[in-house]
N, C-alpha and C positions, 0 to 999 in steps of 0.2 A: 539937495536935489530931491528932487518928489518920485515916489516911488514909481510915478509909471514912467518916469526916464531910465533908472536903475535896473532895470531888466532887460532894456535891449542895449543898454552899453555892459552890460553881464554877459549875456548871449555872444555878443560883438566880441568880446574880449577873450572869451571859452573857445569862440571860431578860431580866433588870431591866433593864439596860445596854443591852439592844435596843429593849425597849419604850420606854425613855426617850429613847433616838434618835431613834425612830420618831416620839414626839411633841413633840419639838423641832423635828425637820426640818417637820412638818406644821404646827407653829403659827407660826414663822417664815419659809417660803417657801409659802404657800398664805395668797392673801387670798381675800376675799367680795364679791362687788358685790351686792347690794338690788335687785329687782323700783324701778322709778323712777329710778333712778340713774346716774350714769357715773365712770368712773375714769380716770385716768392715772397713768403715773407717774413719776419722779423720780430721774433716775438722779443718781448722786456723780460720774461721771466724765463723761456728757453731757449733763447737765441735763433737762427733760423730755424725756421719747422721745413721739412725736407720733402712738403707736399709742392711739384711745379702748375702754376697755373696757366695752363690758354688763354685764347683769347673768350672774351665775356665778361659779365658783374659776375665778382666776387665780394663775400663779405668779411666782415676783420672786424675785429672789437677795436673802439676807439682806444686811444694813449695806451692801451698795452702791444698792439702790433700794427706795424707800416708796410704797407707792398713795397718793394723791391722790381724793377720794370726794366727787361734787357729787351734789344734789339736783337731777333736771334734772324734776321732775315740776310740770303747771302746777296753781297756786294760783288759787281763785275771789277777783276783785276786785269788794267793795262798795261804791260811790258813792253815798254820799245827795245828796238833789237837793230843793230847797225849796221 
């Protein structure tokens, strides 16, 4: 290849290679909590941490810790009666 190719398939590739960073790191360290909801979560090396999360982004180190995502929202109960 001649050099004046090698420079914008360089450029090209430094974009891509950023961009794909970019959304690596965002898809593996940025969770979601849900309007109803709560999290925790789950570390490798202390077990749960005993911070509760709302709803919003939260962040978590990747393969050391996982959210944890309950439904804490209240459900109507039916009772028939005879």
């Amino acid at each position: 290849m001649s050099a004046s190719i090698r420079k914008p398939l360089a450029a090209t590739g430094g974009i891509f290679s950023a961009l794909l960073s970019a959304y690596l790191g965002y898809k593996y360290t940025v969770f979601s909590v849900d309007a109803g909801h709560r999290a925790i979560k789950f570390n490798k090396l202390k077990g749960i941490l005993p911070t509760v999360y709302k709803e919003g982004w939260h962040l978590m180190i990747p393969w050391f810790e996982r959210p944890i995502i309950y439904d804490v929202r209240t459900h109507p109960q039916i009772f028939k009666s005879q």
